[in-house]
C-alpha positions in Angstrom: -27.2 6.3 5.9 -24.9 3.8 4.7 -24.8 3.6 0.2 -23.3 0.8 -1.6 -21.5 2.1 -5.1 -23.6 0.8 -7.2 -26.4 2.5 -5.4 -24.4 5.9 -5.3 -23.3 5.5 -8.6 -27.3 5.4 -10.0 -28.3 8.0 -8.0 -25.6 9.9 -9.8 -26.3 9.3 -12.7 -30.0 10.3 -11.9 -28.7 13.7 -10.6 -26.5 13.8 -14.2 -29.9 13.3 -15.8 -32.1 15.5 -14.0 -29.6 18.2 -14.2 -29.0 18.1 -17.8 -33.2 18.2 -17.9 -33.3 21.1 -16.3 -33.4 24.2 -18.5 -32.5 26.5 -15.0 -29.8 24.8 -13.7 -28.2 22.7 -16.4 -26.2 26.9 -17.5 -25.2 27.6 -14.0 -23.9 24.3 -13.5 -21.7 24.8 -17.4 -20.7 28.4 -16.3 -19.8 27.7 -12.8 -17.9 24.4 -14.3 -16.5 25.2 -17.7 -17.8 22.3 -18.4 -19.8 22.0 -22.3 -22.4 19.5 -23.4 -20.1 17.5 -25.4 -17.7 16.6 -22.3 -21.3 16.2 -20.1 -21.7 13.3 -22.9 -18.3 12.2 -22.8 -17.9 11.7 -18.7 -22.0 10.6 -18.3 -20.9 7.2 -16.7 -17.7 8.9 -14.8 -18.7 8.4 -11.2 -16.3 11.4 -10.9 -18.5 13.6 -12.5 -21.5 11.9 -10.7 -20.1 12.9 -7.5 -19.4 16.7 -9.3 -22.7 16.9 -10.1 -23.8 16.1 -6.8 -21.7 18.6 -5.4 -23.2 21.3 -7.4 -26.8 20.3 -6.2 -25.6 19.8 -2.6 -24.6 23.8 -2.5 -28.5 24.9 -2.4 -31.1 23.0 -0.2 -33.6 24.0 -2.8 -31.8 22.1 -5.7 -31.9 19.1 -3.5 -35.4 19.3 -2.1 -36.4 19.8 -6.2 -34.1 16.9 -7.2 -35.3 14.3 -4.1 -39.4 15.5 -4.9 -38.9 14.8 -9.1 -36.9 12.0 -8.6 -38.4 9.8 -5.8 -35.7 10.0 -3.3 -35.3 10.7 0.5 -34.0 14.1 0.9 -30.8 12.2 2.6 -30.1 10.3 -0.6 -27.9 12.6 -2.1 -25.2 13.3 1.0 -24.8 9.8 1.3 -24.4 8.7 -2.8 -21.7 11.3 -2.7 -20.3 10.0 0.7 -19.6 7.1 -1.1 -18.6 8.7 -4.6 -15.0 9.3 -5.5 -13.6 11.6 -2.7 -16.4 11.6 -0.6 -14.3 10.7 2.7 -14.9 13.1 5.5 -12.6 15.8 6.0 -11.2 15.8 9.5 -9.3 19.2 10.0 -7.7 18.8 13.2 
């Protein structure tokens, strides 16, 4: 699936907004992080931190499946907004 930045920046943000809604997640993500409300509120239009928060969810299929079912979204959605977030390339190893 092929995401334009503006697209992959909104869905970003909706995965910064969801997150911070969810009493469950929203401590794992600060303790895993380091990361404390006030710099949440200071980096909330950073599509860096977009593409942080959607590697957080990324880590657990269950996160994503919650986050694509509340929010509307394909369950694809995320992968490809942070494909086409800040450091998104593909890796290639070899």
């Amino acid at each position: 699936m092929q995401m334009t930045q503006d697209r992959a920046e909104t869905v970003g943000l909706t995965a910064v907004a969801w997150l911070a809604a969810n009493d469950e997640l929203l401590p794992v993500f600060m303790g895993s992080t380091g990361i404390d409300e006030a710099a949440i509120r200071e980096n909330i239009a950073d599509p860096t931190f977009h593409a942080a928060v959607l590697d957080f969810l990324l880590m657990d299929d269950a996160w994503v499946v919650r986050f694509c079912d509340e929010s509307g979204l394909d369950y694809e959605v995320p992968g490809a907004a942070r494909a086409a977030l800040p450091g998104g390339g593909a890796v290639h190893w070899t």
